[in-house]
C-alpha positions as CSV (number, residue, x, y, z in Angstrom):
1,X,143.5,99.3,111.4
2,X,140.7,99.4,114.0
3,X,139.8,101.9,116.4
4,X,137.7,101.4,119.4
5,X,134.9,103.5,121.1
6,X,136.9,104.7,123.8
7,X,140.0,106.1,121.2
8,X,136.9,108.0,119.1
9,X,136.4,111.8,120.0
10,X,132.8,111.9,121.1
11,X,132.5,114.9,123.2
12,X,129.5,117.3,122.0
13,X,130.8,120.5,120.9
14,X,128.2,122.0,119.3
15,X,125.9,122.7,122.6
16,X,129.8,123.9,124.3
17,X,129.5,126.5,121.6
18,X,126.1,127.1,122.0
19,X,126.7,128.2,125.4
20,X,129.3,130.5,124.4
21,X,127.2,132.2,121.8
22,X,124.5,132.7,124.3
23,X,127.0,133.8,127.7
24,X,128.9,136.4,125.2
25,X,125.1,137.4,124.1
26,X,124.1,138.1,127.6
27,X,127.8,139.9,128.2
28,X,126.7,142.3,125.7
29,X,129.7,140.9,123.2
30,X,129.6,140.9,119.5
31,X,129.4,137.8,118.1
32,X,130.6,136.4,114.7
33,X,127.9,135.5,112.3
34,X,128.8,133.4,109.1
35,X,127.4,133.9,105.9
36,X,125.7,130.6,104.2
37,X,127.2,130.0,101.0
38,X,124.3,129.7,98.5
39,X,125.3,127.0,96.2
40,X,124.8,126.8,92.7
41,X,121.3,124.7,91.8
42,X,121.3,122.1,89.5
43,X,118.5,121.8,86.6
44,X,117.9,118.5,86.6
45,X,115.7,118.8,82.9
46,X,118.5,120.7,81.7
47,X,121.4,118.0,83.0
48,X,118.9,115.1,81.7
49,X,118.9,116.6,78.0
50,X,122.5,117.5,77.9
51,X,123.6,113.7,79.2
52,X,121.4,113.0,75.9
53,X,122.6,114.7,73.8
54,X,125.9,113.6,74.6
55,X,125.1,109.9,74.4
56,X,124.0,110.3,71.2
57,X,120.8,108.2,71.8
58,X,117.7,109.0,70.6
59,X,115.1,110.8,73.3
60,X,112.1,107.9,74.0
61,X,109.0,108.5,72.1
62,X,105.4,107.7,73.6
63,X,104.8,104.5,71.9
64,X,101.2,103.9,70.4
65,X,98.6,102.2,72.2
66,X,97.6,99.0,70.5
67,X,94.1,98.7,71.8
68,X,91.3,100.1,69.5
69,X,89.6,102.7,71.0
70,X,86.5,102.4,72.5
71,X,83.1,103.4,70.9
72,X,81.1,105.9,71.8
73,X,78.2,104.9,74.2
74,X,75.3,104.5,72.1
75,X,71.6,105.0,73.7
76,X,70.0,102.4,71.5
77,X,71.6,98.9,70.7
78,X,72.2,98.0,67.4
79,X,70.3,94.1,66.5
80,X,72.8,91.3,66.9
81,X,72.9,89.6,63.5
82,X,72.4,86.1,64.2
83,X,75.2,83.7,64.9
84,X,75.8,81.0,62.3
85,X,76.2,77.7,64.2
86,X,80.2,76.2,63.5
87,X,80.6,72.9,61.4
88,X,82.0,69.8,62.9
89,X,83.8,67.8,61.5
90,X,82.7,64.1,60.5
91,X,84.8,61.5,62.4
């Protein structure tokens, strides 16, 4: 089914209320005022744990870093031992 622009409500009732609000303000009237339902707020830790739990998988665990640590800055330098020159093969 399709519907075209012209078929589609768009009058804008909210700023017709409006100025019914204000004109019965100025009259002196009493106006009705709704009360915001607060609703309920969602801990999203709390959900996240439960969903979990419930899954029955395991939490994930920091994994260890593979790189060595590095050493601490040393003022002097230790002396490079000498490097042994490689041996080629005979061809």
């Amino acid at each position: 089914m399709t519907t075209t622009l012209s078929e589609i409500d768009t009058t804008d009732n909210y700023h017709e209320a409006l100025k019914r609000v204000i004109e019965a303000k100025i009259k002196g009237k009493m106006t009705v005022e709704f009360e915001v339902e607060e609703l309920p707020r969602l801990d999203i830790m709390s959900a996240l744990k439960k969903s979990l739990q419930q899954s029955g998988r395991k939490p994930m665990v920091k994994a260890e870093s593979t790189e060595k640590k590095k050493p601490q800055i040393t003022l002097v330098k230790p002396m490079a031992k000498p490097k042994a020159a490689k041996k080629r093969k005979a061809s």
